[in-house]
C-alpha positions as a Markdown table, in Angstrom:
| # | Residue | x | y | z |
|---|---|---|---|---|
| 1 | Unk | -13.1 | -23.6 | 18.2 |
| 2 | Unk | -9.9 | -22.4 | 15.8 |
| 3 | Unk | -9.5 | -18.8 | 15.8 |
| 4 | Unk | -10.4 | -17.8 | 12.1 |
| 5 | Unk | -7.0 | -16.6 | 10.3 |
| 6 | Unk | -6.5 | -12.7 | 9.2 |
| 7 | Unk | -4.9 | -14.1 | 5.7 |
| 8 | Unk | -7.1 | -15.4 | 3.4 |
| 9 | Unk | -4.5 | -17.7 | 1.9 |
| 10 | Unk | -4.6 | -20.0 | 5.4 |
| 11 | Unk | -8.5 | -20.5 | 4.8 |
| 12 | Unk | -9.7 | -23.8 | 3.5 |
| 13 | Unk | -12.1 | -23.6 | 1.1 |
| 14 | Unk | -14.7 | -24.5 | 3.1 |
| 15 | Unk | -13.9 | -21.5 | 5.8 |
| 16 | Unk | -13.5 | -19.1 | 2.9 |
| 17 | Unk | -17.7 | -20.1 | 1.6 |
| 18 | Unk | -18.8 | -19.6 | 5.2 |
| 19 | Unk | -16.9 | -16.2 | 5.2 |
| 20 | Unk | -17.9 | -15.4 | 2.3 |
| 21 | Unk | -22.0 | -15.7 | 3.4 |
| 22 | Unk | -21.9 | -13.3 | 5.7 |
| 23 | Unk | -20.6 | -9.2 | 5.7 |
| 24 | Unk | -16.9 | -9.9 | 4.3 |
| 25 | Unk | -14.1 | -7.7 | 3.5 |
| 26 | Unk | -11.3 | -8.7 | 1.6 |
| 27 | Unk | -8.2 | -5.7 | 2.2 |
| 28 | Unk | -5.6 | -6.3 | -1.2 |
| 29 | Unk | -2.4 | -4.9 | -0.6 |
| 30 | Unk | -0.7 | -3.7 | -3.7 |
| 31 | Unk | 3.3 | -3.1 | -4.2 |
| 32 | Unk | 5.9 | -2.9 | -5.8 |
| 33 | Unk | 9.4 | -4.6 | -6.7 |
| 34 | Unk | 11.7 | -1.7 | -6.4 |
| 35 | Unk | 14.6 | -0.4 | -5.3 |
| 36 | Unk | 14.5 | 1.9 | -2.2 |
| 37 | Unk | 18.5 | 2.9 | -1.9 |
| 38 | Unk | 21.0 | 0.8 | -0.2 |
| 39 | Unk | 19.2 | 0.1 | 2.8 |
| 40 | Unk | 15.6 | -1.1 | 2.3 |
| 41 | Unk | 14.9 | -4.5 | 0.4 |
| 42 | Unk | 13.4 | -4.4 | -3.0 |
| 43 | Unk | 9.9 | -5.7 | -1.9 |
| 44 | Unk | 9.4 | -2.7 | 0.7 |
| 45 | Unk | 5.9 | -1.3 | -1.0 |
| 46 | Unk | 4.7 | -5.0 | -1.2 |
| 47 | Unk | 6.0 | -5.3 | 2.8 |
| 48 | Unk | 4.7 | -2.1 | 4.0 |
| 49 | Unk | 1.3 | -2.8 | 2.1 |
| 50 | Unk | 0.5 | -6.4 | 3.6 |
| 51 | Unk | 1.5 | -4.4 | 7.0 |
| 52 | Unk | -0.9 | -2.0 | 6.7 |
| 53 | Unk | -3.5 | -4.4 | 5.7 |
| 54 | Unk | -3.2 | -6.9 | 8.2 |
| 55 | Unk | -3.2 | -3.6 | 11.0 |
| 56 | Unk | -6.3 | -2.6 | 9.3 |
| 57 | Unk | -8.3 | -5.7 | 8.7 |
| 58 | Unk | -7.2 | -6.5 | 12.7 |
| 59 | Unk | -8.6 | -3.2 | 14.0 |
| 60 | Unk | -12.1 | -4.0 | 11.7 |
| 61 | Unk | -12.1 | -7.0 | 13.0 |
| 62 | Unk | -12.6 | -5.7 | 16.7 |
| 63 | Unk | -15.7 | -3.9 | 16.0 |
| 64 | Unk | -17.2 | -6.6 | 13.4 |
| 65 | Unk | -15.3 | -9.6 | 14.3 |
| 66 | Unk | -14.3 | -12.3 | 11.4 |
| 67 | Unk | -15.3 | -9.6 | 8.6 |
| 68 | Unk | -11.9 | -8.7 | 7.1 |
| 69 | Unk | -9.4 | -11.0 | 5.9 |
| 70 | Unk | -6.0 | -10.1 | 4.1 |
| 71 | Unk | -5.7 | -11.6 | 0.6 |
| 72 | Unk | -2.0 | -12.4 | -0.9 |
| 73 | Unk | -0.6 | -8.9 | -2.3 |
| 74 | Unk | 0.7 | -7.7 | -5.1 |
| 75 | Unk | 4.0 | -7.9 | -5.2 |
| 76 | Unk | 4.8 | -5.8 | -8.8 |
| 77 | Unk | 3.3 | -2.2 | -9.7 |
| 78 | Unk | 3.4 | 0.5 | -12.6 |
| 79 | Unk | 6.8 | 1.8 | -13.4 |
| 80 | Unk | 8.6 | 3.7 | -11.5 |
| 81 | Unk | 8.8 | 7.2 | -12.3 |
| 82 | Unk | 12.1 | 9.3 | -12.1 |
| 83 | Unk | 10.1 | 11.8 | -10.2 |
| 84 | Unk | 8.9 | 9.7 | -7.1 |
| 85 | Unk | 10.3 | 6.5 | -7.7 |
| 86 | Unk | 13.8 | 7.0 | -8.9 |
| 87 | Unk | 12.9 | 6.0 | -12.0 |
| 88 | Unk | 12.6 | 2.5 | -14.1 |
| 89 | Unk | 16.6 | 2.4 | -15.2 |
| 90 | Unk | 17.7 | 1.8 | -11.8 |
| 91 | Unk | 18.7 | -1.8 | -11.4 |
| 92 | Unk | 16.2 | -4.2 | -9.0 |
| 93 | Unk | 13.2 | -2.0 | -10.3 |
| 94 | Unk | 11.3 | -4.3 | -12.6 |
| 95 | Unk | 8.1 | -3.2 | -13.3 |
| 96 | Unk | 4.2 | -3.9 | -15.2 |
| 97 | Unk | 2.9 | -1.7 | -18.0 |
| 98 | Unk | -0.6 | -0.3 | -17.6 |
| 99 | Unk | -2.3 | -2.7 | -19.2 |
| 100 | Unk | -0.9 | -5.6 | -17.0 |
| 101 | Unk | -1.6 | -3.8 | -13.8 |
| 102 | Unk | -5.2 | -2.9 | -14.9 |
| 103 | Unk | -6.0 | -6.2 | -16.1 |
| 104 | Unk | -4.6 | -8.3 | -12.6 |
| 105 | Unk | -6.4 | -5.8 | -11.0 |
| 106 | Unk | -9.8 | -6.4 | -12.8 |
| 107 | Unk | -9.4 | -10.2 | -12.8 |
| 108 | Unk | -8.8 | -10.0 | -8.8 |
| 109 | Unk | -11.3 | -7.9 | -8.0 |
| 110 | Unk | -13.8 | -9.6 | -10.4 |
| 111 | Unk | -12.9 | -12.5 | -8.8 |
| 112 | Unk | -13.7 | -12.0 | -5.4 |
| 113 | Unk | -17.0 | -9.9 | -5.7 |
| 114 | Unk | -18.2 | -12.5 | -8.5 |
| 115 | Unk | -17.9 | -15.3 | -5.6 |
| 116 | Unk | -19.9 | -13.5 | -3.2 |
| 117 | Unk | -17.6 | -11.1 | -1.3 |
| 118 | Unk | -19.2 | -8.2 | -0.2 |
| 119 | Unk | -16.5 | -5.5 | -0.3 |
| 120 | Unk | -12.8 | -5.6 | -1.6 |
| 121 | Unk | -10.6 | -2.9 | -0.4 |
| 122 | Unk | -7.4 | -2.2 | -2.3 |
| 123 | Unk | -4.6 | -1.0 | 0.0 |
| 124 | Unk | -2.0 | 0.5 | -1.9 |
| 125 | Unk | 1.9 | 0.9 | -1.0 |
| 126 | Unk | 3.1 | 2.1 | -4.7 |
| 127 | Unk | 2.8 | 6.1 | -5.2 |
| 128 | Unk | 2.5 | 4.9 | -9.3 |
| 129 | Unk | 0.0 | 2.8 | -9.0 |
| 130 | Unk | -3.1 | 4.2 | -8.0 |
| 131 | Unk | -5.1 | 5.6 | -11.4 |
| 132 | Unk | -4.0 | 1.8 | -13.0 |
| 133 | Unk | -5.9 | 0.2 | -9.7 |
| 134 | Unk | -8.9 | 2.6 | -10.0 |
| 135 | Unk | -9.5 | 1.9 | -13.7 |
| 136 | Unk | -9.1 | -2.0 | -13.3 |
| 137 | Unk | -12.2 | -1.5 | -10.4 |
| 138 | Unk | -14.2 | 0.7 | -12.5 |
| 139 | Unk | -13.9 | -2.6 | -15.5 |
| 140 | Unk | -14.4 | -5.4 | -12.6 |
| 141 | Unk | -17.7 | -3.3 | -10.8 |
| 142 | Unk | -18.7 | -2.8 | -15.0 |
| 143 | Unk | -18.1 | -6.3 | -15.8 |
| 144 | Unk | -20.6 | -7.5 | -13.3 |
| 145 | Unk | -23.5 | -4.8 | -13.0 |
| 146 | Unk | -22.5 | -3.9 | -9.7 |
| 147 | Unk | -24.4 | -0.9 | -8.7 |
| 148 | Unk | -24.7 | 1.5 | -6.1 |
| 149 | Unk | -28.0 | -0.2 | -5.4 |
| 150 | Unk | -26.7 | -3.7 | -5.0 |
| 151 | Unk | -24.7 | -4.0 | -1.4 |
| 152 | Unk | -21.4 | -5.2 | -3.0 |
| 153 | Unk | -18.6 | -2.2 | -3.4 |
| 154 | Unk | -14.9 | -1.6 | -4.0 |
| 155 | Unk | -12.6 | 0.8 | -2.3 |
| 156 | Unk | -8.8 | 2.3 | -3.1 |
| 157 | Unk | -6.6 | 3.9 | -1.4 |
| 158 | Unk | -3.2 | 4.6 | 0.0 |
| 159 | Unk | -1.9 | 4.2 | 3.3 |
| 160 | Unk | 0.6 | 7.5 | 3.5 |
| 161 | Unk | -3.2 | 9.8 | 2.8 |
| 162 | Unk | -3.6 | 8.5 | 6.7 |
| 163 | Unk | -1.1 | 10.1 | 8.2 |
| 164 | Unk | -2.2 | 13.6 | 9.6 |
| 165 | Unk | -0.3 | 16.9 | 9.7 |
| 166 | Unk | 0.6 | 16.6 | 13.4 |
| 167 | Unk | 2.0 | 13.4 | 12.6 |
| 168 | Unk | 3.9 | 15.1 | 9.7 |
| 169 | Unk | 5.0 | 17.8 | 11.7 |
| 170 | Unk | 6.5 | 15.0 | 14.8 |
| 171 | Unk | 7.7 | 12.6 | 12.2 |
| 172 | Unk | 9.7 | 15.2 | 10.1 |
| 173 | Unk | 10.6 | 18.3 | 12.3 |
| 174 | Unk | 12.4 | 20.2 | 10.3 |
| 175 | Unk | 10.0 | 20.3 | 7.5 |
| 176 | Unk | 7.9 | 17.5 | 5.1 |
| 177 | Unk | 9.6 | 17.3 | 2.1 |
| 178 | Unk | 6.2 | 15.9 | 0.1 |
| 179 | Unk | 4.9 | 13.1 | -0.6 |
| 180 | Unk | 6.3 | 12.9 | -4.5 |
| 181 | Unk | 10.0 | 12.2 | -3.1 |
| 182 | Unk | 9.1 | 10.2 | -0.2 |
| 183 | Unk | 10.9 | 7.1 | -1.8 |
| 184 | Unk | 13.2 | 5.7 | 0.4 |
| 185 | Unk | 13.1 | 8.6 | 2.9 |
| 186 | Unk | 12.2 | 8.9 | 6.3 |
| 187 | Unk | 8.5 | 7.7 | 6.2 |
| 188 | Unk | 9.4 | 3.9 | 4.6 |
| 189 | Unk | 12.4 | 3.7 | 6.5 |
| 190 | Unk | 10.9 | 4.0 | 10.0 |
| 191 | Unk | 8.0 | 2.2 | 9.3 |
| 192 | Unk | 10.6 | -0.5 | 8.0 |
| 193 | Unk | 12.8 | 0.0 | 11.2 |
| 194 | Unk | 9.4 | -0.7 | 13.6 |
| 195 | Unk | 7.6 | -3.7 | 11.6 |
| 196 | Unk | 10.6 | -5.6 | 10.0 |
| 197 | Unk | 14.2 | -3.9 | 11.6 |
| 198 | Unk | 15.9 | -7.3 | 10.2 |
| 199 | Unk | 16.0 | -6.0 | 7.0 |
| 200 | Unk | 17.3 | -2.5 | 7.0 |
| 201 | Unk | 20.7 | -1.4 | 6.8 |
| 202 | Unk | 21.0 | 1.4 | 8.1 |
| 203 | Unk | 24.9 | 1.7 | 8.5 |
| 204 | Unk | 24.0 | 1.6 | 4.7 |
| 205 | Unk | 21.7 | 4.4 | 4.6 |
| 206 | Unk | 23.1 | 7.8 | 2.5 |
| 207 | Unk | 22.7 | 11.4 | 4.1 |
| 208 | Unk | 22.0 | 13.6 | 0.7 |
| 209 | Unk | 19.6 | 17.0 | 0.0 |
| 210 | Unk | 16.1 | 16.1 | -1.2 |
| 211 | Unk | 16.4 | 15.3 | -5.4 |
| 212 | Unk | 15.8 | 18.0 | -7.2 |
| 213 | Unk | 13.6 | 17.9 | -10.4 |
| 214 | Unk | 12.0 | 19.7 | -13.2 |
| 215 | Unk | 8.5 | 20.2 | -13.2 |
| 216 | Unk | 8.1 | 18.0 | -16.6 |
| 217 | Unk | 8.8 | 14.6 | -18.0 |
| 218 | Unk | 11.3 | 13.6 | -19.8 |
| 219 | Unk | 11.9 | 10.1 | -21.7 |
| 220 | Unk | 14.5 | 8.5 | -22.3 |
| 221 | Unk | 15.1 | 9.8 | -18.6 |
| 222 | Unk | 18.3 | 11.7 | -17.8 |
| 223 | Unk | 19.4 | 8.9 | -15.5 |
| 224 | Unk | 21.9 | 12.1 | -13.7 |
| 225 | Unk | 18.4 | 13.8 | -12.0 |
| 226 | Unk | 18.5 | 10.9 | -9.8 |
| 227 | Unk | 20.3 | 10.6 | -7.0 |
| 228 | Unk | 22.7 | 7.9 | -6.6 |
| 229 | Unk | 21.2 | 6.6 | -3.9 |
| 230 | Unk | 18.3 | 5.5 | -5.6 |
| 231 | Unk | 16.3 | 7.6 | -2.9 |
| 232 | Unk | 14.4 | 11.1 | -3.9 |
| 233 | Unk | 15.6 | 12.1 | 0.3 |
| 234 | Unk | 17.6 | 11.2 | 2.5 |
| 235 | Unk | 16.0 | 9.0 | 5.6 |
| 236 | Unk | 18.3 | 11.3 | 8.3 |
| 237 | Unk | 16.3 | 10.7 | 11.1 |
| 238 | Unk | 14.4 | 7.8 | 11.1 |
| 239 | Unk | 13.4 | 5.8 | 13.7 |
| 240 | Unk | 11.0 | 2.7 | 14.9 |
| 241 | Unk | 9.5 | 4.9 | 17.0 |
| 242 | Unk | 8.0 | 7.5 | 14.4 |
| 243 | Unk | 7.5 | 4.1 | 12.2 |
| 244 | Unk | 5.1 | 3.1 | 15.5 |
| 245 | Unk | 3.8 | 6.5 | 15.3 |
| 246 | Unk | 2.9 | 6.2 | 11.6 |
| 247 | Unk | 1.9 | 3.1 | 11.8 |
| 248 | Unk | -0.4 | 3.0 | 14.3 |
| 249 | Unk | -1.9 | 6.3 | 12.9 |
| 250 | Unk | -2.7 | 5.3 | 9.3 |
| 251 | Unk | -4.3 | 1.3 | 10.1 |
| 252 | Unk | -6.3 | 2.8 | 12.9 |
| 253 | Unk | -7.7 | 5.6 | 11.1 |
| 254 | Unk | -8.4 | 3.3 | 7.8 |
| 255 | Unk | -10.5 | 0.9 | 10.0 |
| 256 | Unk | -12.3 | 3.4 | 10.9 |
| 257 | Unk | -13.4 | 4.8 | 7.5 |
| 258 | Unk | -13.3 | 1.5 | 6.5 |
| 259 | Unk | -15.7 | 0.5 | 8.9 |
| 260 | Unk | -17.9 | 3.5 | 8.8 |
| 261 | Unk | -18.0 | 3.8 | 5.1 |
| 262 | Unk | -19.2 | 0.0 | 4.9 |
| 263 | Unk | -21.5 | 0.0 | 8.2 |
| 264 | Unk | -19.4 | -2.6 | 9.5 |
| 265 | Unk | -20.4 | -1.5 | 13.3 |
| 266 | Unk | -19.8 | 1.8 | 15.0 |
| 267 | Unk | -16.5 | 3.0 | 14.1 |
């Protein structure tokens, strides 16, 4: 008997009606097309997303085997903001509006629960993104009268709410700068350097202070508040060893909620 694929793309449609008849969970990773500095490739959030999916969906899968499957991800997100992003004026960012993001997202997850999935589970890699995900849900669960009562649900999140302070404390031991300036720092890199090392540069990489910004927004952005680099901090530091670290941290502990929230089996 063939092994049933994690990505949903390699089913036939044949596989994908059987799946779809029994307890299924389809994990959507959602990205970006950004720039993370001189030494990470434009798609990281869409990488680090399908990563984390496919960790996630595999650890399900060994408690409630052939449940989760990894649909194709997002590759664009909501604009970059100057104050975790770098901002939408740095070249190689090219980003949706709102209204594009929410409306993919409703369509998608319309699409799957209308066909007789039982759960989609966004996974996002874009710090933007999130409240544009959550409102496109909300339409898609209005849309089709999904209630609490009915068995079929939707879940969001983000990977980097995974990570624990330990971790924090091992991963960056001279002190967490915060999550808002986290682009291109130490956290992407090293998860970057342990899943796909091909494609960082880090002979490339620029050693600066963490950006600093005012507590407001401005537009037109003052492209000066952001560093050259393209990065908010500096990824001094990083390793594939705290990307394992990471790694291995935030898929293992989403399967579990993942699986506990949605009864999938003991978690």
């Amino acid at each position: 008997m063939t092994e049933q694929p994690i990505d949903l793309a390699l089913f036939d449609a044949v596989a994908y009606r059987e799946w779809t008849e029994g307890t299924s969970v389809v994990l959507i990773p959602v990205g970006a097309f950004e720039q993370h500095g001189p030494h990470m490739p434009l798609g990281t959030d869409a990488i680090l997303s399908t990563a984390m999916a496919r960790g996630t969906a595999e650890r399900i899968n060994r408690v409630a085997p052939g449940a989760a499957a990894v649909a194709q991800p997002f590759t664009h997100g909501y604009k970059s903001q100057q104050k975790s992003g770098g901002g939408d004026h740095l070249p190689g960012t090219i980003s949706l509006d709102a209204s594009t993001l929410i409306a993919q997202t409703r369509d998608i997850a319309r699409g799957f629960l209308q066909q007789g999935v039982s759960h989609v589970v966004f996974v996002n890699g874009h710090y933007e993104n999130y409240q544009f995900l959550y409102e496109g849900i909300d339409l898609a669960l209005r849309d089709l009268g999904i209630s609490e009562e009915g068995g079929q649900s939707a879940m969001l999140l983000s990977y980097w709410d995974f990570v624990t302070e330990d971790t924090l404390r091992a991963v960056y031991p001279d002190g967490f700068p915060g999550w808002d300036i986290e682009h291109g720092g130490v956290l992407e890199t090293s998860l970057m350097l342990h899943l796909h090392p091909e494609h960082v540069r880090m002979e490339r990489a620029v050693s600066h202070p963490p950006a600093e910004l005012p507590r407001f927004d401005r537009l037109p952005v003052i492209a000066s508040r952001t560093p050259e680099t393209g990065c908010l901090s500096a990824p001094d530091g990083s390793s594939a060893e705290k990307g394992e670290l990471l790694f291995a941290q935030a898929a293992g502990l989403m399967a579990e909620d993942i699986a506990a929230e949605l009864r999938l089996a003991s978690a």
